[in-house]
C-alpha positions in Angstrom: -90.3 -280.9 87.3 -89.3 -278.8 84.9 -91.8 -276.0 85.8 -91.0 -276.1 88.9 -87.0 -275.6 88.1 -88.3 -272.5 85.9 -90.2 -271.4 89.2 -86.7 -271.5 91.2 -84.6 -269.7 88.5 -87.2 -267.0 88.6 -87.5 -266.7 92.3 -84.0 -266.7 92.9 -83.5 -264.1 89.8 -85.0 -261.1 91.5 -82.5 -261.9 95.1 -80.2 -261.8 92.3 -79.8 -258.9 90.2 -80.6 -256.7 93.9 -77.3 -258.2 94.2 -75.7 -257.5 91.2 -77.1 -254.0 91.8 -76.1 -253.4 95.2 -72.5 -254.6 94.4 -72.0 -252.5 91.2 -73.3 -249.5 93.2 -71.4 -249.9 96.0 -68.3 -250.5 93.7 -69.1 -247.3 91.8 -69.6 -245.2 94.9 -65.5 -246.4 96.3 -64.4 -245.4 92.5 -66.1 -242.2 93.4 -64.6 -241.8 96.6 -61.5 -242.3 95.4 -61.3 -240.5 92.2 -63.1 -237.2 94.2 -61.3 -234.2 95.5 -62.4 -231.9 98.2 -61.1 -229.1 96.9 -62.2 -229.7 93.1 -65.9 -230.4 94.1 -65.9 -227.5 96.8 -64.7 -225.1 93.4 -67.4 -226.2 91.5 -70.2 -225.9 93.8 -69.1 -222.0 94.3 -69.1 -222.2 91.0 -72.7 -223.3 90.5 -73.8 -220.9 93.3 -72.3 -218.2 91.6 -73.8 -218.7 88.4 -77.5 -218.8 90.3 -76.7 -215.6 92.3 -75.8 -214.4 88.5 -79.4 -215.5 87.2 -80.9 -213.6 89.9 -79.3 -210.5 89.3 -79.9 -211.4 85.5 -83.9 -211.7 86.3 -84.0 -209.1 88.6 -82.6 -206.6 86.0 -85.8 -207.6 83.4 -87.8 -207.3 85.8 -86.7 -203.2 86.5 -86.5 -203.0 82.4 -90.3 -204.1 81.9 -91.1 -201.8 84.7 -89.5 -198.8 82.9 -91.0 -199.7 79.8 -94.8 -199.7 82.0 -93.6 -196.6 83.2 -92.5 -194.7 80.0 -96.1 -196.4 78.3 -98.1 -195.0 81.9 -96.2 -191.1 81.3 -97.5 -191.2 77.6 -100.9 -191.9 78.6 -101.2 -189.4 81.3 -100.1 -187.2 78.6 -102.4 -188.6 76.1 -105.3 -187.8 79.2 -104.0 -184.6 79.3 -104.6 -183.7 75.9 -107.5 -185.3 75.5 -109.0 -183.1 78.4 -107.6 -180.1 76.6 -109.4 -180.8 73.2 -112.5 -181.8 74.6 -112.7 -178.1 76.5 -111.5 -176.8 73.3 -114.8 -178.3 72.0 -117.2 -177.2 74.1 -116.0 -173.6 73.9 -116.7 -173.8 70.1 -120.0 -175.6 70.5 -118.9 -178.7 69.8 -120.2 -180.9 72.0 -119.7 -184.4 70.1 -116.2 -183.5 69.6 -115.8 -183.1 73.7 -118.4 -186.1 74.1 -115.4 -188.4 72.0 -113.0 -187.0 73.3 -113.8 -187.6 76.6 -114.7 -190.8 75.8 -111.1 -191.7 74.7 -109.6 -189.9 78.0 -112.0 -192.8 80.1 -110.3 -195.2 77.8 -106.6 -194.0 78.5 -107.4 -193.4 82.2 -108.2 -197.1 82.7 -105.6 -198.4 80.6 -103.5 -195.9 82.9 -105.1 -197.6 85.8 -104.1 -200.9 84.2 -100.6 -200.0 83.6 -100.1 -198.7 87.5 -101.2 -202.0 88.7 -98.6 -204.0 86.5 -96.1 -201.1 87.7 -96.6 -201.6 91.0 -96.7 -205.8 90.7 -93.2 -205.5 89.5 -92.3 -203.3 91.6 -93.1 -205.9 94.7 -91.2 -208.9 92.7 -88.0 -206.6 92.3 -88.2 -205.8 95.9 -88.6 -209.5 96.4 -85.9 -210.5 93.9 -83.6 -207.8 95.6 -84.4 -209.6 99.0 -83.6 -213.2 97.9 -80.4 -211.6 95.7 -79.1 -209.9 99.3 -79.4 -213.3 101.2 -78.1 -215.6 98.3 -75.5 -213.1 98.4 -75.0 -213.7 102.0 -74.8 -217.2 101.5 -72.5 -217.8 98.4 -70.0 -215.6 100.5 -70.4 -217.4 103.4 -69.9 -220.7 101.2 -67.0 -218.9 99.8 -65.2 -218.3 103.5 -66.7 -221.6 104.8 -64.9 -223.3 101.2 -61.7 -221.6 101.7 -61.3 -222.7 104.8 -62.0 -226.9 104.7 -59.4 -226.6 101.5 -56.8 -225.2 103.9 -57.4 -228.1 106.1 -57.6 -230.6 104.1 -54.5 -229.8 102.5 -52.9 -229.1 106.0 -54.4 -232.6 106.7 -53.2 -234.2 103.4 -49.3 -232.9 104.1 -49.4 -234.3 107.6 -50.6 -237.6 106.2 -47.6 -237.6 104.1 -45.5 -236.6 106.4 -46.4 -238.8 109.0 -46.5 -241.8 106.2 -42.8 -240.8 105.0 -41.6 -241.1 109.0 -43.2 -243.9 110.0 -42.8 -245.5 106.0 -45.6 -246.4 105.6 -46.0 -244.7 102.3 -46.1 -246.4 98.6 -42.9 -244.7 98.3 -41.5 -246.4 101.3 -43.0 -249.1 101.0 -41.2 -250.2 97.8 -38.2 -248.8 99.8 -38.9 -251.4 102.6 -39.3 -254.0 99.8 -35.7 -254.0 98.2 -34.4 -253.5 101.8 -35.4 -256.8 102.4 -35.0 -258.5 99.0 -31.2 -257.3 99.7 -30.9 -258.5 103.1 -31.9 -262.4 101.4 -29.8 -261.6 98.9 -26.8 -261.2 101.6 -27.8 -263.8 103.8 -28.4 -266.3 100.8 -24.6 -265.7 99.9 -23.2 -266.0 103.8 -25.4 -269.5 103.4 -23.6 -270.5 100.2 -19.8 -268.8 101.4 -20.0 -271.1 104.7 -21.1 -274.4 102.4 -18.2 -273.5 100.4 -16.0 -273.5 102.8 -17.3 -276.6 104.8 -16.8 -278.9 101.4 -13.6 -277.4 100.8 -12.6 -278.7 105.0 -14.1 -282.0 103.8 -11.8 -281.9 100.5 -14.1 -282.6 98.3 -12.7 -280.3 96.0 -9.0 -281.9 96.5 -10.6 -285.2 95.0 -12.5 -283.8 92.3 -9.4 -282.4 91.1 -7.3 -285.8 91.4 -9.7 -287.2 89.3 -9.6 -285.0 86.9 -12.5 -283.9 84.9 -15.2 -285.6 83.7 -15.4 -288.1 86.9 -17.6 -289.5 88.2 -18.6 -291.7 91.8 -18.4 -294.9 89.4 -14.8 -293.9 88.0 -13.6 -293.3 91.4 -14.8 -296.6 92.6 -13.0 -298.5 89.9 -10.0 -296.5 90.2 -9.4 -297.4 93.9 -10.7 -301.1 92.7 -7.9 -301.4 90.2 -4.9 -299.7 92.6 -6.1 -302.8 95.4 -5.9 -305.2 92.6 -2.1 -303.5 92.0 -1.0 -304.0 95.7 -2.1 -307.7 96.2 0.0 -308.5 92.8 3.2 -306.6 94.3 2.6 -308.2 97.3 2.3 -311.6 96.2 5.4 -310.7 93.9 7.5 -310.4 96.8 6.2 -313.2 99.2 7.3 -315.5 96.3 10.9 -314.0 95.9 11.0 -314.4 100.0 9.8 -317.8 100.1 8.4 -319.1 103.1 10.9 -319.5 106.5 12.5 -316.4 106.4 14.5 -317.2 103.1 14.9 -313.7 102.1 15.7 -312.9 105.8 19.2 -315.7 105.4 20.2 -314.1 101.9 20.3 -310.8 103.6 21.9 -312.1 106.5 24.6 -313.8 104.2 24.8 -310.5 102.1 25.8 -308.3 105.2 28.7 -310.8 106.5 30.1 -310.9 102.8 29.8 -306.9 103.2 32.0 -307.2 106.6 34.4 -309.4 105.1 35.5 -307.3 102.2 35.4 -304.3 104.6 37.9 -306.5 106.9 40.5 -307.4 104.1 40.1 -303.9 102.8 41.4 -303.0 106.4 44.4 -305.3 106.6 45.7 -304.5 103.2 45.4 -300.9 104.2 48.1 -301.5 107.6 
């Protein structure tokens, strides 16, 4: 059971780490995308391209200095066959005839080392004409890369300012975006303070603040309730008070009865004693 668990965990560890792979690749080539610029990587490939076109030139100058150098070795030896040709007639018109023999032996030597040195002359002569050929057409090419380079930074940079331009009108810029954002946090701001001014103003119709303000502070709903609790309790005592100084049958009603005639009578006799 075991082994066969180990068997999953390695089968499924291959699928895996393709994965893991594939995802860090593709997450490196976005950074890349990102973090590049046209006109930076465009630079440095000119760059590059100049620097080989340089290395040609470079090669194609040692390449004309080693065949100066065959060619200053090829004039000695022509003159070295000259003179060679000179002493060994020199030699035979004083009878010496092993003198001219050697020294006619050393002009065969310098003649084919002569022979030698053209061969390498003209070689180098055929890879500078080459080298001068590829120069001329990587020459071509870097200033065509050069034009071609100049140009696609103009556009992109035309095509980068329209972006922004267009972005800032239309805001949808980061710029505008945070912009947009405190718009709207300010516009809940204001509406969250209408909602609270009309709430206001709805409890102060209701008078909620006139009783919180008879009560005084620190009341509560349970203070209230006794309060209006003891004030009934108040009313049936003074009411009770004065149904038993009326006394049933209207007693009250007689002594006020009685009160208003003695009231007339003074009034009369107050008259009388007046005429």
């Amino acid at each position: 059971m075991a082994r066969r668990r180990s068997d999953r965990k390695e089968a499924c560890l291959p699928g895996l780490a393709g994965r893991l792979s594939t995802t860090i690749k593709a997450k490196i080539s976005k950074w890349l995308d990102r973090a590049e610029d046209p006109a930076e990587t465009l630079d440095y490939g000119y760059r590059k391209q100049v620097e080989l076109l340089q290395n040609v030139k470079k090669g194609i100058a040692d390449v004309v200095t080693s065949k100066k150098r065959l060619q200053m070795q090829s004039q000695k030896l022509e003159q070295q066959v000259a003179k060679l040709e000179a002493q060994a007639r020199q030699a035979l018109a004083h009878g010496r005839e092993d003198l001219a023999r050697a020294a006619l032996e050393r002009k065969a030597l310098a003649q084919r080392e002569l022979q030698s040195l053209d061969q390498q002359i003209a070689e180098l002569e055929s890879q500078q004409q080459r080298l001068t050929e590829n120069e001329q057409r990587l020459r071509a090419k870097v200033e065509a890369f050069r034009t071609k380079k100049e140009v696609i930074k103009a556009q992109y940079s035309a095509a980068e300012a329209q972006v922004r331009i267009s972005e800032a009108a239309h805001g949808v810029g980061e710029q505008m975006a945070d912009l947009g954002l405190a718009l709207q946090r300010a516009q809940e701001k204001v509406e969250d303070m209408q909602a609270r001014a009309a709430a206001v103003e709805e409890l102060e119709r209701a008078g909620t603040f006139d009783d919180l303000a008879a009560l005084g502070s620190g009341s509560d709903d349970i203070d209230r309730q006794l309060a209006q609790l003891e004030t009934g309790d108040q009313i049936e005592r003074e009411l009770a008070r004065l149904k038993g100084e009326i006394g049933p049958g209207g007693r009250a009603a007689g002594q006020l009865d009685a009160g208003k005639g003695d009231a007339g009578q003074s009034s009369g006799a107050g008259a009388g004693g007046g005429s």
